[in-house]
Each structure stands twice: as structure tokens, then as C-alpha cells.
N, C-alpha and C positions, 0 to 999 in steps of 0.2 A: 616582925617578919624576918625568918631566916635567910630570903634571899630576896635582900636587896639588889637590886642593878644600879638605880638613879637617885642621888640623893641632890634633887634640884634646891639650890640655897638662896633665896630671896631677901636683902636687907630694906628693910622699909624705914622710913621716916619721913612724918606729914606728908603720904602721900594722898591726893585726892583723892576721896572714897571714889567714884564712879572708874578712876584711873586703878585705885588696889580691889574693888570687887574682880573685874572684869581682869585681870593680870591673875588673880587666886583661882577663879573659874576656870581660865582656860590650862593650869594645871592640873586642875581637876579631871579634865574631859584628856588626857595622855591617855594613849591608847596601850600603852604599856603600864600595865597594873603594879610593877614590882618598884614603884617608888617611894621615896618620901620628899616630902614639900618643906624646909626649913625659912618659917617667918621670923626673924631676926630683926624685930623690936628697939632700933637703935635710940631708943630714947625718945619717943616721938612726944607731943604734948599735943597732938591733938586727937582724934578718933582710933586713928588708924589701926595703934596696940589692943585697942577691943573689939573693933574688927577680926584682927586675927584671932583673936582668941574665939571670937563665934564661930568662924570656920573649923577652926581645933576642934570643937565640940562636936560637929558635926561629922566631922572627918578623921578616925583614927591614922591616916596615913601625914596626918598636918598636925608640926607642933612648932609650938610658938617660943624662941629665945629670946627676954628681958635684957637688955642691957641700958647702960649708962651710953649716952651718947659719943658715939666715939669716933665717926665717920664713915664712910663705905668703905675702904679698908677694914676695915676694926670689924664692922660687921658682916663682911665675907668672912673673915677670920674666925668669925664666932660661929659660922655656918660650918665649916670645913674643918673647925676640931671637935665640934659633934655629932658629923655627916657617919652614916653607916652604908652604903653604898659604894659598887665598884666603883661606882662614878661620880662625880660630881657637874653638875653644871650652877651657871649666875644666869638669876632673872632679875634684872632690876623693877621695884614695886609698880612703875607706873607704864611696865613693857608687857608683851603676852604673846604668847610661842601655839603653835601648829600644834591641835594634836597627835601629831604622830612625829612631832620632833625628837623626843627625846626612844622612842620604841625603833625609828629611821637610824638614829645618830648611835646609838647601843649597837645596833645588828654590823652597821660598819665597822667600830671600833673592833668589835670583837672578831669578826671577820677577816680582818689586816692585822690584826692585831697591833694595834696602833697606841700612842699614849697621849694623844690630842686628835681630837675628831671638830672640825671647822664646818659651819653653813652659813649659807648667803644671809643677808639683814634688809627686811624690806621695812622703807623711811615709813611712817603711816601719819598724814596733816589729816586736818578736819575734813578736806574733800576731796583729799587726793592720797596715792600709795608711789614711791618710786620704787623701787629695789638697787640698791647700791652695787655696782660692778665690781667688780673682782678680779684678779690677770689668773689666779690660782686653776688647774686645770680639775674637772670632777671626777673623784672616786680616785684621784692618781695618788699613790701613797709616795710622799718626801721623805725620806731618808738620807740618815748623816750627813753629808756637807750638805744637802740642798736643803737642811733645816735651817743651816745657817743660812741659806737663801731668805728664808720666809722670815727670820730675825732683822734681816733688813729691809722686807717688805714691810715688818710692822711700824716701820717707818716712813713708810710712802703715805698719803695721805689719801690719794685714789687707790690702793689695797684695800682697803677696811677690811683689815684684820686684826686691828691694835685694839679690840676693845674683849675684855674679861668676860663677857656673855656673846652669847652666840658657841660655846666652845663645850664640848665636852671632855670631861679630863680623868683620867685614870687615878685613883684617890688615892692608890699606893706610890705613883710618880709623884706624885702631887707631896704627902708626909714623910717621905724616904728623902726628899730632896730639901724638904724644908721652903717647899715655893709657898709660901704667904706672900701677902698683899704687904707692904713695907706702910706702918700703921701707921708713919710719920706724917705720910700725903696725904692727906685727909680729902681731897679735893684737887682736881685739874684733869693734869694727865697721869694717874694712879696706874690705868691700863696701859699706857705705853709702858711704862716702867716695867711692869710684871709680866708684859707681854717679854718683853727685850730677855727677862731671864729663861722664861718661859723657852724659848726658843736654842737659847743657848747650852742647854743640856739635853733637849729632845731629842731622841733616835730615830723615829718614826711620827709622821701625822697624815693626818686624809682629810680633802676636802669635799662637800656635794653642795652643788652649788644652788641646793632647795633653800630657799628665801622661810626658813620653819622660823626665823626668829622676828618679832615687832618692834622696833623702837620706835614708840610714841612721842612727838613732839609737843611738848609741855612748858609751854609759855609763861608757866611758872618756877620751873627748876632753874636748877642752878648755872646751870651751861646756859640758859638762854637770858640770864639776866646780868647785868653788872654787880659785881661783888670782887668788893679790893682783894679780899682775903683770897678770892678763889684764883686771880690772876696772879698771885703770890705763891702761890698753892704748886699753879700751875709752873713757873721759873723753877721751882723747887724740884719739882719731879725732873725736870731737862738738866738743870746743876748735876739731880742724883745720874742718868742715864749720860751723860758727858764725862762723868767718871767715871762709871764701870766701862764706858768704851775707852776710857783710855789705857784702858787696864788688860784691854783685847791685843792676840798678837794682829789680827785685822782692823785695828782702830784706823788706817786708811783705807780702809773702803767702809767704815760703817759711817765716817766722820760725814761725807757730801750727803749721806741721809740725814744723818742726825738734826744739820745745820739747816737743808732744804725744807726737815718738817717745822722746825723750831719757826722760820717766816710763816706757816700757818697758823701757828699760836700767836705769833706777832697781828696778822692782819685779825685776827678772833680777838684779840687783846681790843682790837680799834674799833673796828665795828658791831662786835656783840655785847663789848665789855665798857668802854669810856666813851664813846658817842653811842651807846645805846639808846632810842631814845625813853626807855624807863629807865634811865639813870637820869634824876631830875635834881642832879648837881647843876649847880650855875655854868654856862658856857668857858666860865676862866676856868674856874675851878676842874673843869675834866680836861681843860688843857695843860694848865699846870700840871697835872697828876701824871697825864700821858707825855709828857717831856720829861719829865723826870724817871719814867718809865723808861723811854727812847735810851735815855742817858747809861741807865746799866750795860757795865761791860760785855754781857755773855747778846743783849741784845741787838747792842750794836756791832758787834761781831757778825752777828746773823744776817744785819742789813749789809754788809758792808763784804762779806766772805761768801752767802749762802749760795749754791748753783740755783738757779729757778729753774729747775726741769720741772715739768710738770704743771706747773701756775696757770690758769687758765686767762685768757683777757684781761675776765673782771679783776681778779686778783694781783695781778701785775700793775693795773692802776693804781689801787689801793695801796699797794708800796711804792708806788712810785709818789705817791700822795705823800705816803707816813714817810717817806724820806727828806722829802723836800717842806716840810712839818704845815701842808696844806692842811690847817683842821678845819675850818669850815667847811672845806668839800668832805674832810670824812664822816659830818655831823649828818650834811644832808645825806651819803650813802648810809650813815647808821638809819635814819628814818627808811627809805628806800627798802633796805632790806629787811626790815620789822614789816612792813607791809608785804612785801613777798611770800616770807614766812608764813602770816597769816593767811593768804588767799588762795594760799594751797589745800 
């Protein structure tokens, strides 16, 4: 197809089949015909890779990319240097978008003429849909300094705009600039990070505050489970985005963000991650790991420097808990909020 618009880039690994049908389908049904669909095959070992290839078959606008396991970095990366489209957007495998998200999100970018085009993110649990609030105003296009405004909104935690989908991007902004995904994060906060650059060279963006995009909550991934490696992941990505601000002539005003987001990875460290209660480490055992955790310097910095603007009640307990190294109250709030999650 010589005219591409949308080259929507999808990295899949073991994602639920009922979660990747229903995520490939609602690409399908984009009411803007000028796209293509990139399934990015990170190495799955189970269905998922032949999945995609049945919808290829049926669909010449869907083609399937092989690779060796390399992370969701690695596999946007693999999307976006063989994406043919003005545009690109990320659908994560086990998410699925409006049809008329990306036919809506095209006509603005090009419209404004813009080289990030942003929409709302509606949460969607087993019985219930929120939609995530936003301070960004709709249809208002940000320009030069006030890009750097939204650079430090991707650091607010009530923005939700720090995350790689939901966004439409301009594929020539995008390879002129050399924005990839930094392959090293394989996992955590990948999107803040690439948000933060994201922003830092942008001239132009627009927001509509149409909810076009789904994040599915999946009881199975990786956010909503304990894994050492991913809370590891995640210090790493804050390490890398603590340097490049330091490296800012604004490193005093990005630093009260950086610091105030970094206590929500601390409190998600506590209760999503070591009193989880599907972490069925022994009670010492995720205490030892989570004080030894406390103990790193960039963390205890965060407890000990961070502004709480913004921290809600519940959340202000919870650190007031992980300060005063209260863990069997944070065990019982891990169980609590596993039940929350669910009965939504």
C-alpha cells in the first residue's frame, strides 16, 4: 500500500489468547483503512506466535515479526524500524483501541500539524471501566516551552500520560531523532523513560481527551505480579531518567517530579510487588528482600527528600507504614488490594 497513514506496532509475548484475539480484532475493525498492524513475536513459547500468523493469513494489511526474546523495548523497536507509515502508534497485546482511534488521532495530528498526538486511557476490570483523568486541556495544541511542561507532567502520577501507547507519533520525528525505546529496560518504567525524551525535543503536541484507548487489567502480567527482576528493572529505568535530568539546564524543577513519582514505585514496590499476596515467599523472606530494598540509596532518598504532593490518603499510609518498616500492615494492605482489583 503506497499510502500508508498508521503503522499500529503491537509486541506480543504469551499473551492470553481470549486477551490477543480480541486486542488483533479490534485493529481490524479501524475505520481508517490506510493501515498496517505489526505483530512483533517476541519470542513467545506459547500460542500466541501462531495466532498471529493465522490473522496474517487472513489479513494482508497484518504482518507478523519473529524475534528472539528481547523485551517490550526490543520489540517496539522491532516494530518502528520496519513500520511504513506516517505514523506510528503501540498497542500493547493484551489492550484494544476504539475504532476510530487511530482515523480520529490521524485527522488531528495532521490538522495541527503536530508530532505527538495524546488520548484519554479508559482502565477496563472484569465488571467495571474507569477512565483515567487527565489536567491536559482537549484539542489544545502545546508548543515549545509548554512541551516541556508535559515533560514533567510525565512525571506526575495522576497525568497518565507517561505511558508509550495511547500516543500517536510522527515516524519521521520519531527515526530523525533516533527516539527508540532504550533496550536495556526490559521491564518496569521503560515508558517514563522514553516518555521524558519524548518530550524533551518535541515542538508541537495535541491532546483529545476521547478515552480511544483500553488497558486491560491482567492478573497475569507482569505489573500486577511480584517479580524481583521487574522491581529491579524498574530502579533502573529511575537511575537512567535521574541522569538525563541531571544533565537538564531545569534539573530544579524536574527533580520534585522525578523524586515525588519515584514514592509511587516505592509504594507499588510494597504492595503489588513483596507483600503481594501471589508472592508466596515465606513472610521473612519478603521482609528481608523489602529492607534490603528500603536500604538502597536512591530509595531512601526518595523516602526521606520526596514532596508528597499529590499522594492520596491511602497512599500516604502506606509510606508512612514503609517508613516506619511496619510490614505486617503492608502484607494485610497487599491482600486488601488484590481483592479490590479483583471485584472491579
Amino acid at each position: 500500500m503506497d499510502d500508508l497513514r498508521v503503522s499500529i506496532i503491537v509486541p506480543v509475548y504469551n499473551v492470553p489468547e481470549n486477551l490477543l484475539r480480541k486486542c488483533i480484532e479490534s485493529l481490524k475493525k479501524q475505520t481508517l483503512h490506510e493501515i498496517e498492524i505489526l505483530l512483533v513475536d517476541d519470542g513467545s513459547t506459547d500460542l500466541s506466535g501462531t495466532i498471529c500468523e493465522q490473522y496474517a493469513t487472513e489479513d494482508t494489511r497484518i504482518r507478523v515479526i519473529r524475534k528472539r526474546n528481547g523485551g517490550l523495548s526490543s520489540a517496539r523497536n522491532a516494530g518502528v524500524l520496519q513500520a511504513r507509515g506516517k505514523w506510528i502508534t503501540f498497542v500493547d497485546g493484551d489492550d484494544w483501541i476504539d475504532p476510530d482511534m487511530c482515523s480520529a488521532m490521524y485527522q488531528l495530528g495532521e490538522q495541527q500539524q503536530v508530532q505527538i498526538v495524546m488520548c484519554g486511557i479508559a482502565e477496563n476490570y472484569k465488571n467495571s471501566q474507569i477512565v483515567q483523568k487527565c489536567p491536559l486541556q482537549a484539542h489544545k495544541v502545546y508548543s515549545g516551552s509548554q512541551c516541556h511542561w508535559l515533560q514533567r507532567q510525565v512525571l506526575v502520577f495522576d497525568a497518565n500520560i507517561s505511558t508509550s501507547y495511547a500516543k500517536l507519533l510522527k515516524r519521521d520525528f520519531i527515526t530523525k531523532n533516533h527516539l527508540l525505546h532504550d533496550e536495556r529496560l526490559r521491564q518496569g518504567a521503560e515508558d517514563i523513560e522514553y516518555g521524558i525524551r519524548l518530550f524533551d525535543i518535541a515542538k508541537r503536541t495535541v491532546y483529545t481527551n476521547q478515552a480511544f484507548y483500553h488497558y486491560v487489567y491482567n492478573d497475569r502480567s507482569i505489573s500486577t505480579s511480584y517479580n524481583q527482576a521487574n522491581i529491579d528493572s524498574t530502579l533502573a529505568c529511575f537511575e537512567k531518567i535521574g541522569s538525563f535530568i541531571q544533565k537538564k539546564a531545569d534539573r530544579t524543577r524536574l527533580k520534585p517530579y522525578f523524586y515525588n513519582r519515584l514514592l509511587y514505585v516505592i509504594i507499588t514496590a510494597a504492595i503489588s510487588g513483596y507483600f503481594n499476596p501471589d508472592n508466596d515467599e515465606p513472610y521473612k523472606a519478603k521482609k528481608k528482600k523489602f529492607a534490603l530494598y528500603l536500604n538502597r540509596p536512591f530509595v531512601k532518598a526518595a523516602i526521606q527528600h520526596a514532596p508528597r504532593t499529590g499522594l492520596n490518603t491511602q497512599r500516604r499510609i502506606i509510606l508512612h507504614l514503609i517508613r516506619y518498616r511496619c510490614y505486617f500492615a503492608l502484607a494485610v494492605l497487599g491482600k486488601l488490594r488484590k481483592v479490590q482489583k479483583e471485584k472491579r
